[in-house]
matplotlib code that plots the C-alpha trace (Angstrom):
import matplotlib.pyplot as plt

x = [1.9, 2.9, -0.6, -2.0, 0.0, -1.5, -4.8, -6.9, -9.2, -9.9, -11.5, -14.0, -14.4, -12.2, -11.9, -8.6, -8.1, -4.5, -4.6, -2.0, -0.1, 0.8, 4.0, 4.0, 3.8, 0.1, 0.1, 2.7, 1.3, -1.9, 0.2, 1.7, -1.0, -3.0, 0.3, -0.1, -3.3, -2.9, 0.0, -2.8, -4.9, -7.6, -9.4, -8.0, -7.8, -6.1, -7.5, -7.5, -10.7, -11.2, -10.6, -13.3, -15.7, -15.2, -15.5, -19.4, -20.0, -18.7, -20.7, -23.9, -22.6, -19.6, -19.6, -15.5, -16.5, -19.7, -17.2, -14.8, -17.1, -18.8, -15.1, -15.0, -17.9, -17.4, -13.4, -12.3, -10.0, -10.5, -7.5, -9.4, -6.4, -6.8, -10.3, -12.4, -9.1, -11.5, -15.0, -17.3, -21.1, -24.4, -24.1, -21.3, -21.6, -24.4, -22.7, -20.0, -22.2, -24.0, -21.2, -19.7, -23.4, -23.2, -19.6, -20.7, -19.9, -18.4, -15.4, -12.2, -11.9, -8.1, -8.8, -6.1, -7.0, -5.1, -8.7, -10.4, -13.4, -15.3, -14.7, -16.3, -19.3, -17.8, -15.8, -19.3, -21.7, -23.8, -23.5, -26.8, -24.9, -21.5, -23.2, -24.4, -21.3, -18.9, -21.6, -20.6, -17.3, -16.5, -18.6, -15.8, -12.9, -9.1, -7.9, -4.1, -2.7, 0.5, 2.2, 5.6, 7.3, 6.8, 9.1, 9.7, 10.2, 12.9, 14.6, 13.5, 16.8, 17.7, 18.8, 21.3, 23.1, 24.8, 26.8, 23.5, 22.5, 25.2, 25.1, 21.0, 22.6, 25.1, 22.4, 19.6, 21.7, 20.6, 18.0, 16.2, 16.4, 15.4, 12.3, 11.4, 12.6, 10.0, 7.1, 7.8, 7.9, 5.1, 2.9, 3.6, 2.9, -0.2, -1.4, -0.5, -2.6, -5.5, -4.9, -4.1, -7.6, -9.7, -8.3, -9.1, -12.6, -13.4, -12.1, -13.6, -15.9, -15.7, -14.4, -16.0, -15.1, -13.3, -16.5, -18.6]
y = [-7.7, -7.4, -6.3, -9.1, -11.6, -10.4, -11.9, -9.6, -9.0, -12.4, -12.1, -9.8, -11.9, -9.9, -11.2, -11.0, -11.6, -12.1, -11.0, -11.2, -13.1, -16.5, -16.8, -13.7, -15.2, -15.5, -19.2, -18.6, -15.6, -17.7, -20.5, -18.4, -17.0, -20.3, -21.3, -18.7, -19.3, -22.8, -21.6, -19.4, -22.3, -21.1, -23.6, -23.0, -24.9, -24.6, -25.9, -25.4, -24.2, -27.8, -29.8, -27.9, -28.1, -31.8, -31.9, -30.4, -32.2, -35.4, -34.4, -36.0, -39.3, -39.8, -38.9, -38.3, -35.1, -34.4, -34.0, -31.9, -29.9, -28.9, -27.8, -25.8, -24.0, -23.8, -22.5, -19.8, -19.1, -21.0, -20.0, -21.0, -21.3, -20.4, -19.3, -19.1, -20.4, -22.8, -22.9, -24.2, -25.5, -24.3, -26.5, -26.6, -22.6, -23.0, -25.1, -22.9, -19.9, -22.0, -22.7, -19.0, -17.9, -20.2, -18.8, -15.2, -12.8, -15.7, -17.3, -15.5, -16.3, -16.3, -15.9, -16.4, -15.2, -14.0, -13.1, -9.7, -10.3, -8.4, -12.0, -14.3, -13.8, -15.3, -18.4, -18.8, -18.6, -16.2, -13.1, -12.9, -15.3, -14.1, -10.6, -12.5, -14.3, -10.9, -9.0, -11.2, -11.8, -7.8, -6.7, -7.1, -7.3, -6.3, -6.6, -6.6, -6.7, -8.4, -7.5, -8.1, -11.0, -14.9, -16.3, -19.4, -17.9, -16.0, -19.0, -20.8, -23.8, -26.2, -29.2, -28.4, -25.6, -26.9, -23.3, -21.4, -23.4, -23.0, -18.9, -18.8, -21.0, -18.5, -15.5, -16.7, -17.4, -19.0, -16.7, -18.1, -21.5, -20.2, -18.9, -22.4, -23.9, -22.0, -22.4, -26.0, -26.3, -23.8, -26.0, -29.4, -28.3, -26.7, -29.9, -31.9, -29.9, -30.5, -34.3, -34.1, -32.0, -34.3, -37.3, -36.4, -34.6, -37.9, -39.6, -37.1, -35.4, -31.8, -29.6, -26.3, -23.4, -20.6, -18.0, -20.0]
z = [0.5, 4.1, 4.7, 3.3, 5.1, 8.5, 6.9, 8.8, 5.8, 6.1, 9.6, 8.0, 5.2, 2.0, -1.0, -3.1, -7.0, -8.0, -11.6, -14.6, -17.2, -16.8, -15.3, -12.8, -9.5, -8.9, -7.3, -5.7, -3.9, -2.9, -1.8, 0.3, 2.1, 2.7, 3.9, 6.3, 7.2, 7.8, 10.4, 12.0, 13.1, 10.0, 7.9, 4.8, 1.4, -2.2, -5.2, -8.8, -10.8, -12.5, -9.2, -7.9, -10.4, -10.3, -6.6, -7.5, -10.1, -8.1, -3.9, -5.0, -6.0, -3.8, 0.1, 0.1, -2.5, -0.4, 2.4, 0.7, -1.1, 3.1, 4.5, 1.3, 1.6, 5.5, 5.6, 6.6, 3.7, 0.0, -2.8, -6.5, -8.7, -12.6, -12.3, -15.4, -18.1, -19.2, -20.7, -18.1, -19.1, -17.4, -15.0, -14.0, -14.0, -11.7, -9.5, -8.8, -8.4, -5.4, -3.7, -3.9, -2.8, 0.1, 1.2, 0.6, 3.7, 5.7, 4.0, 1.8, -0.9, -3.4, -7.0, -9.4, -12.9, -16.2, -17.5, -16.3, -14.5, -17.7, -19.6, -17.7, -19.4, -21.9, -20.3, -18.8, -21.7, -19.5, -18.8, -15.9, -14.0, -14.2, -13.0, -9.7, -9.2, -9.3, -7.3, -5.0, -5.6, -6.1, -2.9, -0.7, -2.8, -3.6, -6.6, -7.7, -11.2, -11.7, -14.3, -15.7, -17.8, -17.1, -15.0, -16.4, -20.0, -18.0, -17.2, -20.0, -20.6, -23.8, -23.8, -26.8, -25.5, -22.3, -22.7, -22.1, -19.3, -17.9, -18.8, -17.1, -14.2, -13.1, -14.0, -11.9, -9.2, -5.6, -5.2, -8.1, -6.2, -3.4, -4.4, -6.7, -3.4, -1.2, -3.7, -3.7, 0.0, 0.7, -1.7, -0.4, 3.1, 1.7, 0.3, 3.5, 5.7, 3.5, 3.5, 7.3, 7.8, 5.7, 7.2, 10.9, 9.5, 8.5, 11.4, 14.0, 12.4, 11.5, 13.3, 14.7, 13.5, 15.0, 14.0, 15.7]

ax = plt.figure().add_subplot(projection="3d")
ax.plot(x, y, z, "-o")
ax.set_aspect("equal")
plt.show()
Protein backbone atom coordinates (compact mmCIF):
# COMPACT_ATOMS: atom_id res chain seq x y z
CA UNK A 1 0.00 0.00 0.00
CA UNK A 2 2.85 2.40 0.70
CA UNK A 3 3.89 1.74 -2.79
CA UNK A 4 0.93 2.73 -4.12
CA UNK A 5 0.57 5.85 -2.38
CA UNK A 6 3.77 7.26 -4.08
CA UNK A 7 1.53 7.03 -7.24
CA UNK A 8 4.43 6.58 -9.43
CA UNK A 9 2.62 3.82 -11.47
CA UNK A 10 0.41 6.44 -12.29
CA UNK A 11 3.08 8.56 -14.16
CA UNK A 12 3.47 5.63 -16.40
CA UNK A 13 -0.03 5.17 -16.75
CA UNK A 14 -0.80 1.64 -14.30
CA UNK A 15 -3.82 0.49 -13.78
CA UNK A 16 -5.16 -0.84 -10.35
CA UNK A 17 -8.30 -3.13 -9.67
CA UNK A 18 -9.27 -3.20 -5.98
CA UNK A 19 -11.11 -6.49 -5.87
CA UNK A 20 -13.32 -8.30 -2.99
CA UNK A 21 -16.50 -8.58 -1.00
CA UNK A 22 -18.56 -5.82 -0.22
CA UNK A 23 -17.62 -4.37 2.79
CA UNK A 24 -13.62 -4.83 2.76
CA UNK A 25 -12.37 -1.45 2.30
CA UNK A 26 -12.15 -1.08 -1.40
CA UNK A 27 -13.63 2.64 -1.70
CA UNK A 28 -12.00 3.48 0.81
CA UNK A 29 -8.65 2.55 -0.59
CA UNK A 30 -9.56 4.52 -3.90
CA UNK A 31 -10.60 7.39 -1.94
CA UNK A 32 -7.56 7.49 -0.51
CA UNK A 33 -5.41 7.56 -3.32
CA UNK A 34 -7.32 10.19 -5.46
CA UNK A 35 -7.07 12.01 -2.26
CA UNK A 36 -3.52 11.77 -2.72
CA UNK A 37 -3.44 12.64 -6.06
CA UNK A 38 -5.41 15.59 -5.77
CA UNK A 39 -2.68 16.70 -2.96
CA UNK A 40 -0.01 16.05 -5.88
CA UNK A 41 -1.40 18.77 -8.08
CA UNK A 42 -2.80 15.61 -10.54
CA UNK A 43 -6.13 15.77 -12.27
CA UNK A 44 -7.83 13.28 -10.69
CA UNK A 45 -11.58 12.29 -10.31
CA UNK A 46 -13.95 9.62 -8.38
CA UNK A 47 -17.04 8.42 -9.58
CA UNK A 48 -19.24 5.55 -9.37
CA UNK A 49 -19.89 3.10 -12.36
CA UNK A 50 -23.65 4.47 -12.82
CA UNK A 51 -22.65 8.16 -12.49
CA UNK A 52 -20.53 7.53 -15.23
CA UNK A 53 -22.52 5.83 -17.46
CA UNK A 54 -25.02 8.54 -17.11
CA UNK A 55 -22.42 11.16 -17.68
CA UNK A 56 -22.10 9.23 -21.43
CA UNK A 57 -25.31 8.64 -21.91
CA UNK A 58 -25.97 12.43 -20.81
CA UNK A 59 -22.37 14.46 -23.11
CA UNK A 60 -24.35 14.70 -26.25
CA UNK A 61 -27.34 16.36 -24.98
CA UNK A 62 -26.01 18.51 -22.14
CA UNK A 63 -22.59 20.60 -22.37
CA UNK A 64 -22.09 20.40 -18.32
CA UNK A 65 -21.76 16.18 -19.02
CA UNK A 66 -19.82 16.99 -22.31
CA UNK A 67 -17.49 18.81 -20.03
CA UNK A 68 -17.13 16.31 -17.44
CA UNK A 69 -17.09 13.45 -19.58
CA UNK A 70 -13.50 15.59 -21.49
CA UNK A 71 -11.61 15.99 -17.89
CA UNK A 72 -12.50 12.39 -17.53
CA UNK A 73 -11.11 11.13 -20.32
CA UNK A 74 -8.14 13.64 -20.07
CA UNK A 75 -7.06 13.06 -16.11
CA UNK A 76 -4.45 11.92 -14.96
CA UNK A 77 -5.96 9.51 -12.46
CA UNK A 78 -9.97 8.30 -12.73
CA UNK A 79 -11.15 5.82 -9.59
CA UNK A 80 -14.61 3.88 -11.26
CA UNK A 81 -16.33 2.75 -8.15
CA UNK A 82 -18.47 -0.64 -8.27
CA UNK A 83 -17.53 -1.47 -11.70
CA UNK A 84 -19.71 -3.90 -13.63
CA UNK A 85 -22.45 -4.57 -10.21
CA UNK A 86 -24.93 -3.88 -12.60
CA UNK A 87 -26.18 -5.04 -15.95
CA UNK A 88 -25.33 -2.43 -18.50
CA UNK A 89 -27.00 -2.50 -22.20
CA UNK A 90 -25.04 -2.38 -25.59
CA UNK A 91 -24.86 0.93 -25.54
CA UNK A 92 -24.12 1.83 -22.76
CA UNK A 93 -21.35 -1.02 -22.92
CA UNK A 94 -20.06 0.68 -25.97
CA UNK A 95 -19.91 3.77 -24.43
CA UNK A 96 -17.82 2.90 -21.70
CA UNK A 97 -15.49 0.86 -23.86
CA UNK A 98 -14.88 4.38 -25.95
CA UNK A 99 -14.07 6.21 -23.27
CA UNK A 100 -11.58 3.57 -21.62
CA UNK A 101 -10.09 3.27 -25.38
CA UNK A 102 -9.67 6.93 -25.37
CA UNK A 103 -7.79 6.91 -21.89
CA UNK A 104 -5.68 3.91 -22.82
CA UNK A 105 -1.81 4.38 -22.09
CA UNK A 106 -2.41 7.95 -20.90
CA UNK A 107 -4.61 8.16 -17.82
CA UNK A 108 -4.84 5.55 -14.44
CA UNK A 109 -7.36 4.28 -13.99
CA UNK A 110 -9.08 2.75 -10.05
CA UNK A 111 -11.37 -0.08 -10.42
CA UNK A 112 -13.38 -1.24 -7.64
CA UNK A 113 -15.05 -4.52 -8.22
CA UNK A 114 -16.44 -7.60 -6.14
CA UNK A 115 -16.89 -9.38 -9.60
CA UNK A 116 -13.71 -11.15 -11.30
CA UNK A 117 -12.93 -9.63 -14.36
CA UNK A 118 -13.92 -13.31 -16.01
CA UNK A 119 -17.76 -12.04 -15.35
CA UNK A 120 -18.06 -9.16 -17.19
CA UNK A 121 -19.04 -10.94 -20.09
CA UNK A 122 -21.85 -11.48 -18.42
CA UNK A 123 -22.79 -7.97 -16.68
CA UNK A 124 -22.12 -6.92 -20.26
CA UNK A 125 -24.07 -9.23 -22.44
CA UNK A 126 -20.88 -9.55 -24.57
CA UNK A 127 -18.27 -11.30 -24.29
CA UNK A 128 -16.13 -9.65 -27.68
CA UNK A 129 -16.35 -6.44 -25.99
CA UNK A 130 -15.59 -7.25 -22.55
CA UNK A 131 -12.28 -9.02 -24.24
CA UNK A 132 -11.28 -5.48 -25.70
CA UNK A 133 -12.09 -3.60 -22.74
CA UNK A 134 -9.75 -5.88 -20.22
CA UNK A 135 -7.02 -6.09 -23.03
CA UNK A 136 -6.94 -2.82 -22.19
CA UNK A 137 -7.71 -2.67 -18.87
CA UNK A 138 -5.24 -5.76 -17.95
CA UNK A 139 -2.19 -4.46 -20.21
CA UNK A 140 -0.92 -2.48 -17.58
CA UNK A 141 -2.46 -3.54 -14.54
CA UNK A 142 -2.22 -4.56 -10.70
CA UNK A 143 -4.55 -6.44 -9.30
CA UNK A 144 -5.25 -6.88 -5.42
CA UNK A 145 -7.74 -9.14 -3.80
CA UNK A 146 -9.24 -8.09 -0.60
CA UNK A 147 -10.36 -10.42 1.23
CA UNK A 148 -11.79 -10.75 4.74
CA UNK A 149 -15.28 -10.01 6.45
CA UNK A 150 -17.44 -6.79 5.84
CA UNK A 151 -16.83 -4.15 7.87
CA UNK A 152 -20.06 -2.84 8.46
CA UNK A 153 -21.53 -6.42 9.27
CA UNK A 154 -18.73 -6.25 11.94
CA UNK A 155 -20.21 -3.37 13.49
CA UNK A 156 -23.51 -4.08 12.47
CA UNK A 157 -25.87 -2.18 15.75
CA UNK A 158 -29.85 -2.65 16.76
CA UNK A 159 -31.98 -0.42 17.73
CA UNK A 160 -33.43 -2.92 20.48
CA UNK A 161 -30.52 -3.82 22.28
CA UNK A 162 -29.08 -0.60 23.68
CA UNK A 163 -26.81 -3.25 25.90
CA UNK A 164 -25.09 -4.49 22.58
CA UNK A 165 -24.63 -1.17 21.35
CA UNK A 166 -23.22 -0.34 23.97
CA UNK A 167 -21.04 -3.88 24.04
CA UNK A 168 -19.84 -3.03 19.89
CA UNK A 169 -19.18 0.67 21.18
CA UNK A 170 -16.63 -0.16 23.70
CA UNK A 171 -15.27 -3.11 21.12
CA UNK A 172 -14.65 -1.03 18.13
CA UNK A 173 -13.16 1.52 20.08
CA UNK A 174 -11.70 5.08 18.63
CA UNK A 175 -9.92 3.50 16.09
CA UNK A 176 -13.00 2.38 14.47
CA UNK A 177 -14.06 6.21 14.47
CA UNK A 178 -11.13 7.11 13.33
CA UNK A 179 -11.02 5.27 10.36
CA UNK A 180 -15.14 6.17 9.42
CA UNK A 181 -13.85 9.61 10.38
CA UNK A 182 -11.03 9.57 7.69
CA UNK A 183 -13.08 7.96 4.95
CA UNK A 184 -15.63 10.60 5.61
CA UNK A 185 -13.19 13.38 5.41
CA UNK A 186 -10.99 11.88 2.63
CA UNK A 187 -14.32 11.55 0.57
CA UNK A 188 -15.73 15.01 1.05
CA UNK A 189 -12.48 16.57 0.15
CA UNK A 190 -12.49 14.26 -2.75
CA UNK A 191 -15.74 15.56 -4.04
CA UNK A 192 -14.81 19.25 -3.35
CA UNK A 193 -11.85 19.17 -5.50
CA UNK A 194 -13.99 17.89 -8.26
CA UNK A 195 -16.63 20.63 -7.79
CA UNK A 196 -13.74 23.16 -7.22
CA UNK A 197 -11.98 21.78 -10.77
CA UNK A 198 -15.17 21.79 -12.75
CA UNK A 199 -16.17 25.14 -11.51
CA UNK A 200 -12.92 26.97 -12.56
CA UNK A 201 -12.67 24.52 -15.87
CA UNK A 202 -15.71 26.13 -16.70
CA UNK A 203 -14.84 29.48 -15.73
CA UNK A 204 -11.33 29.36 -17.26
CA UNK A 205 -11.31 26.85 -19.40
CA UNK A 206 -9.41 23.75 -19.02
CA UNK A 207 -6.57 23.51 -17.75
CA UNK A 208 -3.32 21.97 -19.39
CA UNK A 209 -2.14 19.11 -18.31
CA UNK A 210 0.98 18.23 -16.53
CA UNK A 211 1.97 15.49 -19.61
CA UNK A 212 1.72 17.97 -21.89
Amino acid sequence: MKELRTLNWVDQAYNVILMGPSGTGKTFIAGGLIYEAVKQGKKAYMMTMEELITTIKMKSISPTAMGNYNRIAKADLVAIDDIMLFPINKEDAAGFFNLINTMHEHTSIIITTNKAPTEWAQTLDDEVLASALLDRILYRCEVINLKGTSYRMENRQTIFDKQNIKKKKNKTGWLTLRKIGAFIFAHYRIYHCYIDVSVNSQRTGPASSSRE
